[in-house]
Biopython code that builds the backbone (N, CA, C, O; Angstrom):
import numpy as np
from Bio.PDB.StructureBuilder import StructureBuilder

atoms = [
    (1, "UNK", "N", (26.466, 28.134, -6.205)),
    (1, "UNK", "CA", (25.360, 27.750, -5.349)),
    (1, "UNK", "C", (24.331, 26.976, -6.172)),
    (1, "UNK", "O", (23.950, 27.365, -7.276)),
    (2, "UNK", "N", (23.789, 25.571, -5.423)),
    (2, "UNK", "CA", (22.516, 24.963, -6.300)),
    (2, "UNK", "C", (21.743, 25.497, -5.959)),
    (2, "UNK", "O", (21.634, 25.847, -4.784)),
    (3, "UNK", "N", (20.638, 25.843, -7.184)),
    (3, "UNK", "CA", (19.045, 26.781, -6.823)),
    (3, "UNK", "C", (18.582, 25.974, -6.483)),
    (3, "UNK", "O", (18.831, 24.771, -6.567)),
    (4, "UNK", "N", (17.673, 26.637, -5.950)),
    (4, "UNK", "CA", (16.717, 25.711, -5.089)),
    (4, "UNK", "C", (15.531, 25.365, -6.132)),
    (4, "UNK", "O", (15.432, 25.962, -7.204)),
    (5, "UNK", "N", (14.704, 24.421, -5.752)),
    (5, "UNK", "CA", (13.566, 24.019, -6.444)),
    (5, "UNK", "C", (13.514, 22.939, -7.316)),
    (5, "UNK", "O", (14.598, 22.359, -7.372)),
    (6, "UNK", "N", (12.771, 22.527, -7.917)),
    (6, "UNK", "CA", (12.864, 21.453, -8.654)),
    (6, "UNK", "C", (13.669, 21.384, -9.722)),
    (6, "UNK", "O", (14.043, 22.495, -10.098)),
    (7, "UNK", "N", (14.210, 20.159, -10.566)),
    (7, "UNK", "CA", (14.375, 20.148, -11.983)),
    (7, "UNK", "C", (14.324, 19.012, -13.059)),
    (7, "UNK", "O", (13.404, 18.205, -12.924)),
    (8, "UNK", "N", (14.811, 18.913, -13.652)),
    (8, "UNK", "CA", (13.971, 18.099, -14.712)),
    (8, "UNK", "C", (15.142, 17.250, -15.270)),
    (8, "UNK", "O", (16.043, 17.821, -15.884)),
    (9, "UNK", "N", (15.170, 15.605, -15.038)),
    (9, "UNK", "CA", (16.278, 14.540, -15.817)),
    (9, "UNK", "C", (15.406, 13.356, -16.197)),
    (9, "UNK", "O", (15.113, 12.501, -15.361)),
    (10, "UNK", "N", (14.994, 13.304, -17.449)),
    (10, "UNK", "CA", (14.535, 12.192, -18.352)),
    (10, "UNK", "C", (15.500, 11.410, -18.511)),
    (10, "UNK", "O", (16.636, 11.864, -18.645)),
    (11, "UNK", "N", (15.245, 10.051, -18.531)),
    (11, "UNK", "CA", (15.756, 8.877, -19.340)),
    (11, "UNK", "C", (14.921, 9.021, -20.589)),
    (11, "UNK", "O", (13.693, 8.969, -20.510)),
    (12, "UNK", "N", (15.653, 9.233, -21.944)),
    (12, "UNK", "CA", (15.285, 10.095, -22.932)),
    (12, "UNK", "C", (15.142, 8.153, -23.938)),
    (12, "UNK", "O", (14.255, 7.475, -24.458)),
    (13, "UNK", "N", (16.470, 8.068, -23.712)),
    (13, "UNK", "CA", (16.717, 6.450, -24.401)),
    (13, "UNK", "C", (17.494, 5.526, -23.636)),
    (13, "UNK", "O", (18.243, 5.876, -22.724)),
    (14, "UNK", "N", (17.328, 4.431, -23.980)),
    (14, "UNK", "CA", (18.198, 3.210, -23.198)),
    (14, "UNK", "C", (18.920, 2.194, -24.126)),
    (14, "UNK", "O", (18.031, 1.876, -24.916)),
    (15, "UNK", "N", (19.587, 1.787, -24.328)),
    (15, "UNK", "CA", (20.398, 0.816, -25.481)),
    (15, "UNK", "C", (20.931, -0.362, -24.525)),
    (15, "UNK", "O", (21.673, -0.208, -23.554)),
    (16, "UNK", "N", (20.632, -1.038, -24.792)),
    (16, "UNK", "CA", (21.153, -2.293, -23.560)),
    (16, "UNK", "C", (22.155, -2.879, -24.515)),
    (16, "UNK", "O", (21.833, -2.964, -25.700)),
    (17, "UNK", "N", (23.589, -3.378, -24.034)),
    (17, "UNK", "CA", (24.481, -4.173, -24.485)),
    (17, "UNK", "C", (24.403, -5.672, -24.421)),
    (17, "UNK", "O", (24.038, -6.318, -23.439)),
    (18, "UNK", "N", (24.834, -6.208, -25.724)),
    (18, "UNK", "CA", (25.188, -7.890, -25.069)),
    (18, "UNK", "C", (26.139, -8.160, -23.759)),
    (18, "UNK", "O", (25.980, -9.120, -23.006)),
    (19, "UNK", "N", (26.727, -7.578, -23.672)),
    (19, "UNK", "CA", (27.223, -7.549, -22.066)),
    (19, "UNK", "C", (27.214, -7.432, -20.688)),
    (19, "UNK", "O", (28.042, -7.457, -19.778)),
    (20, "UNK", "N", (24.993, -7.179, -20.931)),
    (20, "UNK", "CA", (24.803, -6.713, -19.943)),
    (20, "UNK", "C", (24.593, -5.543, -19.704)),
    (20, "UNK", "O", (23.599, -5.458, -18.983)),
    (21, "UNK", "N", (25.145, -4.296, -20.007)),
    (21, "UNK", "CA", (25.509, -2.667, -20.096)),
    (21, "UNK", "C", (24.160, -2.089, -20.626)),
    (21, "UNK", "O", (23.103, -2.461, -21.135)),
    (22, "UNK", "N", (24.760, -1.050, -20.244)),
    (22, "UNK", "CA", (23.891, -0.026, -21.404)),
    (22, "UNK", "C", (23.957, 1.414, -21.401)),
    (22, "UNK", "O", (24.361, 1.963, -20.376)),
    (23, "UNK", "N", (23.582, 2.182, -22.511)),
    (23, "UNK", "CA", (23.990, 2.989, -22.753)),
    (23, "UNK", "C", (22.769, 4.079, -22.526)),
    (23, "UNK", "O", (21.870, 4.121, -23.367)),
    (24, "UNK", "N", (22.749, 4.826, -21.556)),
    (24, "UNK", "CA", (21.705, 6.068, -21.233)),
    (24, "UNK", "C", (21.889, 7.873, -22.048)),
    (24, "UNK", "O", (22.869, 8.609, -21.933)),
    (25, "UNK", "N", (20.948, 8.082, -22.616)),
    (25, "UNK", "CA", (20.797, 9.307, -22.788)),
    (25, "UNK", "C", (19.829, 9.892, -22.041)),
    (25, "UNK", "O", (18.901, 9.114, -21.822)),
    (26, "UNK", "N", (19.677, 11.129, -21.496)),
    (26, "UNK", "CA", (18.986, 12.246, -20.538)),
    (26, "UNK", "C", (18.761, 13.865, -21.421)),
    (26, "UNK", "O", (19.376, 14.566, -22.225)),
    (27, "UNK", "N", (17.737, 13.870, -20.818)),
    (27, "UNK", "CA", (16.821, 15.242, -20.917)),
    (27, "UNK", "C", (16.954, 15.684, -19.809)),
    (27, "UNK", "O", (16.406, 15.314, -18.770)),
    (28, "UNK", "N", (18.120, 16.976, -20.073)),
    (28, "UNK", "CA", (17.754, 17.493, -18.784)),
    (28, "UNK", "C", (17.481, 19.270, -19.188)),
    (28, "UNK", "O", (17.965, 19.772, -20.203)),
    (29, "UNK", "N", (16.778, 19.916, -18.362)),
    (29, "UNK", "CA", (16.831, 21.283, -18.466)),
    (29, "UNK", "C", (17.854, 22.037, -17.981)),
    (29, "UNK", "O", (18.928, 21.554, -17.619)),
    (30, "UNK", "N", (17.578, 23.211, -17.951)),
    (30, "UNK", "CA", (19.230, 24.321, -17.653)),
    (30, "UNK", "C", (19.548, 24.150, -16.210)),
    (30, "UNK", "O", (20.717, 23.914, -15.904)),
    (31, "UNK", "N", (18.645, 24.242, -15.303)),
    (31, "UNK", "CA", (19.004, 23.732, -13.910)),
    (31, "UNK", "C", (19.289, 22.462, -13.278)),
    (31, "UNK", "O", (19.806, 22.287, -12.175)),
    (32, "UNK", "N", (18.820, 21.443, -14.257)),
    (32, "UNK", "CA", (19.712, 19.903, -13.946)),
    (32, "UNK", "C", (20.833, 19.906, -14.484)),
    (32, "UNK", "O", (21.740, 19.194, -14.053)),
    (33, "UNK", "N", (21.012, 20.910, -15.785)),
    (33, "UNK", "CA", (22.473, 20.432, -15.993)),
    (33, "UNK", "C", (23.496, 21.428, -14.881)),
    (33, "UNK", "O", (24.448, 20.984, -14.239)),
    (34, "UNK", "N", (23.096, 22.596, -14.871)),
    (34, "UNK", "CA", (24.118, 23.474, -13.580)),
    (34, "UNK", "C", (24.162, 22.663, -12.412)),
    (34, "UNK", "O", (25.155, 22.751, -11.689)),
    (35, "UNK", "N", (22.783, 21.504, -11.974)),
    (35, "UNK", "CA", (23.110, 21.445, -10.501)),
    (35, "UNK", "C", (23.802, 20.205, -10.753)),
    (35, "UNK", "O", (24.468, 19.943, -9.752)),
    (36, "UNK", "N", (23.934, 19.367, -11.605)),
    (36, "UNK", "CA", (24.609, 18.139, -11.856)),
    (36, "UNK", "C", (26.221, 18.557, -11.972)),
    (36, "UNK", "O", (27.156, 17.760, -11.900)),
    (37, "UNK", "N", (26.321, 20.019, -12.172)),
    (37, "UNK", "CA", (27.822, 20.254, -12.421)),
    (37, "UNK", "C", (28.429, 20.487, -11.432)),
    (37, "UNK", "O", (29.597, 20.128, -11.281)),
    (38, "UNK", "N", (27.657, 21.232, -10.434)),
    (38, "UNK", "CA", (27.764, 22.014, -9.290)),
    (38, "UNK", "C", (28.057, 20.539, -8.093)),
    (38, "UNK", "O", (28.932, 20.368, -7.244)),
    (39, "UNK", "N", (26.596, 19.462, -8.630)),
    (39, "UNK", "CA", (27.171, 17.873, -7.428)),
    (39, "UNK", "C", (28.211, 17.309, -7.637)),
    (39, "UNK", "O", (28.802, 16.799, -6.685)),
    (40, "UNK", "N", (28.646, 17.247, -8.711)),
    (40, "UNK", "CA", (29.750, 16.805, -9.403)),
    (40, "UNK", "C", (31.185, 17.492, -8.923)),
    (40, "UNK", "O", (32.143, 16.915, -8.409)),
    (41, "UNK", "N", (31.059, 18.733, -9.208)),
    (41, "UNK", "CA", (32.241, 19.383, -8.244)),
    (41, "UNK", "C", (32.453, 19.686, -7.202)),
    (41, "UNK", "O", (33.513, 20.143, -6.773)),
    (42, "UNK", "N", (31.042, 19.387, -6.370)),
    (42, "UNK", "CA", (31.318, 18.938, -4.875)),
    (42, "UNK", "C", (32.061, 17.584, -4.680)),
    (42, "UNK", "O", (32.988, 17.187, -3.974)),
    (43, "UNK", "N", (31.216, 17.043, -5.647)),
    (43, "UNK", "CA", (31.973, 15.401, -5.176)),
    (43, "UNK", "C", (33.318, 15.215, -5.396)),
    (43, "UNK", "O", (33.981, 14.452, -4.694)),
    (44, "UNK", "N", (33.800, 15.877, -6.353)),
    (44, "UNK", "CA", (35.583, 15.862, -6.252)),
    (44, "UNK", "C", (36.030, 16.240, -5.594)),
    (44, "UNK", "O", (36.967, 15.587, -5.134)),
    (45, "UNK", "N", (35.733, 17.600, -5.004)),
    (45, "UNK", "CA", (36.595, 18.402, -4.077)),
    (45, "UNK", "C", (36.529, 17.864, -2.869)),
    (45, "UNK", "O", (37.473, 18.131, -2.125)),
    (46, "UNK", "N", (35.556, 17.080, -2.395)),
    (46, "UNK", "CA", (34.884, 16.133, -1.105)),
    (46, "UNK", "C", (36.050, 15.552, -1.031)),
    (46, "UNK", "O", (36.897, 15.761, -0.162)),
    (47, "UNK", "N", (36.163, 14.463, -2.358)),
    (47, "UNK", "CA", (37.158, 13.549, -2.382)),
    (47, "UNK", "C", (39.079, 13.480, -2.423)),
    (47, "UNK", "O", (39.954, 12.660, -2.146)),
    (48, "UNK", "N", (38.988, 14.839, -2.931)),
    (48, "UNK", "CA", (40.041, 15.265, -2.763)),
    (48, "UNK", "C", (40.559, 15.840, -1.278)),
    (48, "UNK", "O", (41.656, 15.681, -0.743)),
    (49, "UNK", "N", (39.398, 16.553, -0.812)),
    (49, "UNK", "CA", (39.769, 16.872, 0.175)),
    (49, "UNK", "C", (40.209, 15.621, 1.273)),
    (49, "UNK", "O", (41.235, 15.815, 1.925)),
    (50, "UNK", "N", (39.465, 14.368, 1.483)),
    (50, "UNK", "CA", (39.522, 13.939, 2.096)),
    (50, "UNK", "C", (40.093, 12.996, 2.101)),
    (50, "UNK", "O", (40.014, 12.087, 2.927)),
    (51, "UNK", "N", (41.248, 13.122, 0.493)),
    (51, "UNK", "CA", (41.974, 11.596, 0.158)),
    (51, "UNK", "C", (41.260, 10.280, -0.161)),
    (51, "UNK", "O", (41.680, 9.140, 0.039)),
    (52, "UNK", "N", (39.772, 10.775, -0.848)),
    (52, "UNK", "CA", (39.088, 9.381, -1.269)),
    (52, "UNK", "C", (39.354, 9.574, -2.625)),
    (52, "UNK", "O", (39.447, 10.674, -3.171)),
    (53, "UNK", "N", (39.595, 7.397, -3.687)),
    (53, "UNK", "CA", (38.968, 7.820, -4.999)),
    (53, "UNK", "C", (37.789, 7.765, -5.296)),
    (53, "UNK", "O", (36.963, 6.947, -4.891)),
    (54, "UNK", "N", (37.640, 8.631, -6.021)),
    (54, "UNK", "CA", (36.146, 8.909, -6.821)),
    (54, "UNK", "C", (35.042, 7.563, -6.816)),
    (54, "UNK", "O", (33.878, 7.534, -6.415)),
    (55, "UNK", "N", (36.072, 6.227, -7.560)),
    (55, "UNK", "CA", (34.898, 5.515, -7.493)),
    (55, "UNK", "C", (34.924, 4.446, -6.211)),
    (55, "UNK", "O", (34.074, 3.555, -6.196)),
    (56, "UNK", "N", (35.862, 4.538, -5.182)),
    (56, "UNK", "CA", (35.791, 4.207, -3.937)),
    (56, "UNK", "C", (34.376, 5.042, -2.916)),
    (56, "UNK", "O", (33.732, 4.641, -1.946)),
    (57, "UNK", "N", (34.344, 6.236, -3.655)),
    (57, "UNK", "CA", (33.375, 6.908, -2.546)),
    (57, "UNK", "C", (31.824, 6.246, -3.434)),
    (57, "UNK", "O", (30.808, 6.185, -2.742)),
    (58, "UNK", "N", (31.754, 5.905, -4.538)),
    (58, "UNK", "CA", (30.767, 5.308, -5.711)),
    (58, "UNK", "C", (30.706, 3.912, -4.462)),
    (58, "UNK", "O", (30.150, 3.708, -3.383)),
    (59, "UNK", "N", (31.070, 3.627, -4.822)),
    (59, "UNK", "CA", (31.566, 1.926, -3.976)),
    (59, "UNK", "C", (30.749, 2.114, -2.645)),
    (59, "UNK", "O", (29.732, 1.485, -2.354)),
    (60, "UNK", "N", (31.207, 2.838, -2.077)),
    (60, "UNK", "CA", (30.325, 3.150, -0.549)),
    (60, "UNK", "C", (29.366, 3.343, -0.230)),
    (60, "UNK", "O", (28.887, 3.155, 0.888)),
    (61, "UNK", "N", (28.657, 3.963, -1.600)),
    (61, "UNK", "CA", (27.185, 4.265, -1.286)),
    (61, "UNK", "C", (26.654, 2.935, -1.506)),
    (61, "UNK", "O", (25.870, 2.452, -0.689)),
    (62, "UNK", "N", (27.006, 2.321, -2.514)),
    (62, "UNK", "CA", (26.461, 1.474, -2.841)),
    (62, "UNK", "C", (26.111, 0.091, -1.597)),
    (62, "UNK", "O", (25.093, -0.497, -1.233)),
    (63, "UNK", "N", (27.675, 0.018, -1.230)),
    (63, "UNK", "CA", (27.536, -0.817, -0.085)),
    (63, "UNK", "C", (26.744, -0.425, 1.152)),
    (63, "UNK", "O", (26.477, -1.322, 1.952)),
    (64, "UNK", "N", (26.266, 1.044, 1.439)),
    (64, "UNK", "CA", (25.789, 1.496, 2.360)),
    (64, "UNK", "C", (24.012, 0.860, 1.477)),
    (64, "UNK", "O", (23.628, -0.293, 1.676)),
    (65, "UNK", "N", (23.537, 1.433, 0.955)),
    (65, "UNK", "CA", (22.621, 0.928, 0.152)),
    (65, "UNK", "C", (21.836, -0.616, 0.233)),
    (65, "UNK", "O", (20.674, -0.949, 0.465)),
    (66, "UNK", "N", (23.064, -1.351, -0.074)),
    (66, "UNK", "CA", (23.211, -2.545, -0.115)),
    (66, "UNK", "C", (22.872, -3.071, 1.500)),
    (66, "UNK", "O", (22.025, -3.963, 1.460)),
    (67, "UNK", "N", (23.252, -2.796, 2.706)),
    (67, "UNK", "CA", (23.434, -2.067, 3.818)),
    (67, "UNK", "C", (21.561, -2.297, 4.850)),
    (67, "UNK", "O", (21.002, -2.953, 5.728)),
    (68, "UNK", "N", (21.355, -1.129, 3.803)),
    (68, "UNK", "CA", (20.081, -0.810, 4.736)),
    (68, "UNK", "C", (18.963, -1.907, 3.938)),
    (68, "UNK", "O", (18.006, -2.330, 4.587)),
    (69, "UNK", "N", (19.141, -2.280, 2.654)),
    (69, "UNK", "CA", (18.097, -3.451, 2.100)),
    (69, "UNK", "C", (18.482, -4.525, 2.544)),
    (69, "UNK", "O", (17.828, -5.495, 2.162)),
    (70, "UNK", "N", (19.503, -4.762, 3.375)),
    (70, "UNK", "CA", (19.456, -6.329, 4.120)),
    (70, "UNK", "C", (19.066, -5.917, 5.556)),
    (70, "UNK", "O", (18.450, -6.699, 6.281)),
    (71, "UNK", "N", (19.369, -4.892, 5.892)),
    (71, "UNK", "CA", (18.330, -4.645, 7.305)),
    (71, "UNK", "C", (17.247, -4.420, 7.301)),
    (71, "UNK", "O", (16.786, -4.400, 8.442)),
    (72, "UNK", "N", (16.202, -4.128, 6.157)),
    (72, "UNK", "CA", (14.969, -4.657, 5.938)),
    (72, "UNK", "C", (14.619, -5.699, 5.916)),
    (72, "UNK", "O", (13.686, -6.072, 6.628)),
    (73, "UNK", "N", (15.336, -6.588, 4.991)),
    (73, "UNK", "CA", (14.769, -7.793, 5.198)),
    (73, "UNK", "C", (15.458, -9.064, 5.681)),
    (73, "UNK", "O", (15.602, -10.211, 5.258)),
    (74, "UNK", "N", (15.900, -8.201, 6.994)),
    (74, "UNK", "CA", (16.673, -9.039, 7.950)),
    (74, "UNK", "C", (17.743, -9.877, 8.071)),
    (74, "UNK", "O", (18.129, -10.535, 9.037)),
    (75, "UNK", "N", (18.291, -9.736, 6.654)),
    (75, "UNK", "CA", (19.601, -10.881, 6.284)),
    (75, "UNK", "C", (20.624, -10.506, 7.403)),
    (75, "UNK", "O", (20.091, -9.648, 8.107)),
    (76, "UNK", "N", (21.487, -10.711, 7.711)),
    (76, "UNK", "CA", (22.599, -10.545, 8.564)),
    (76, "UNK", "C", (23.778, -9.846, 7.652)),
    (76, "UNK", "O", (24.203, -10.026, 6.511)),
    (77, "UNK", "N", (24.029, -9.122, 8.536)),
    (77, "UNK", "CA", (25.083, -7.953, 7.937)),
    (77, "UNK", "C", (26.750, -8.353, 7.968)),
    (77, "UNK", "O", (27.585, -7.552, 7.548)),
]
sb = StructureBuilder()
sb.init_structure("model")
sb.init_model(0)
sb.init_chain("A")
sb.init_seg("    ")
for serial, (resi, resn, name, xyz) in enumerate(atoms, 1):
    if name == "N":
        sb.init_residue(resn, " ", resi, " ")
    sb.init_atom(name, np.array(xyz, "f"), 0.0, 1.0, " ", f" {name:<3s}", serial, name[0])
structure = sb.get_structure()
């Protein structure tokens, strides 16, 4: 079960690549890292359950995302 209440994830450092990329480190406390484990193994079992891949269901949000900021500013979908 995720506890309830707040918790705590710093962007601690950032390393940007010549490629564009980059490389993130995080601060997190004992309850960001349990509930990050706990979203995390929802999100597989989601995906498993439902015959999605992992970064297909990544993909979706994004496009959903992508989605609602052109229906703000009215672009055509």
């Amino acid at each position: 079960m995720i506890e309830d209440g707040p918790f705590r994830i710093i962007v601690d450092k950032v390393l940007e690549h010549e490629d564009g990329g980059a490389t993130y480190t995080f601060d997190m406390d004992h309850a960001a890292t349990q509930s990050m484990a706990q979203y995390g193994l929802q999100l597989i079992l989601l995906c498993a359950a439902y015959g999605v891949d992992i970064q297909d269901a990544f993909d979706s949000i994004r496009t959903l995302t992508k989605k609602e900021e052109d229906d703000r500013d009215g672009a055509p979908t």
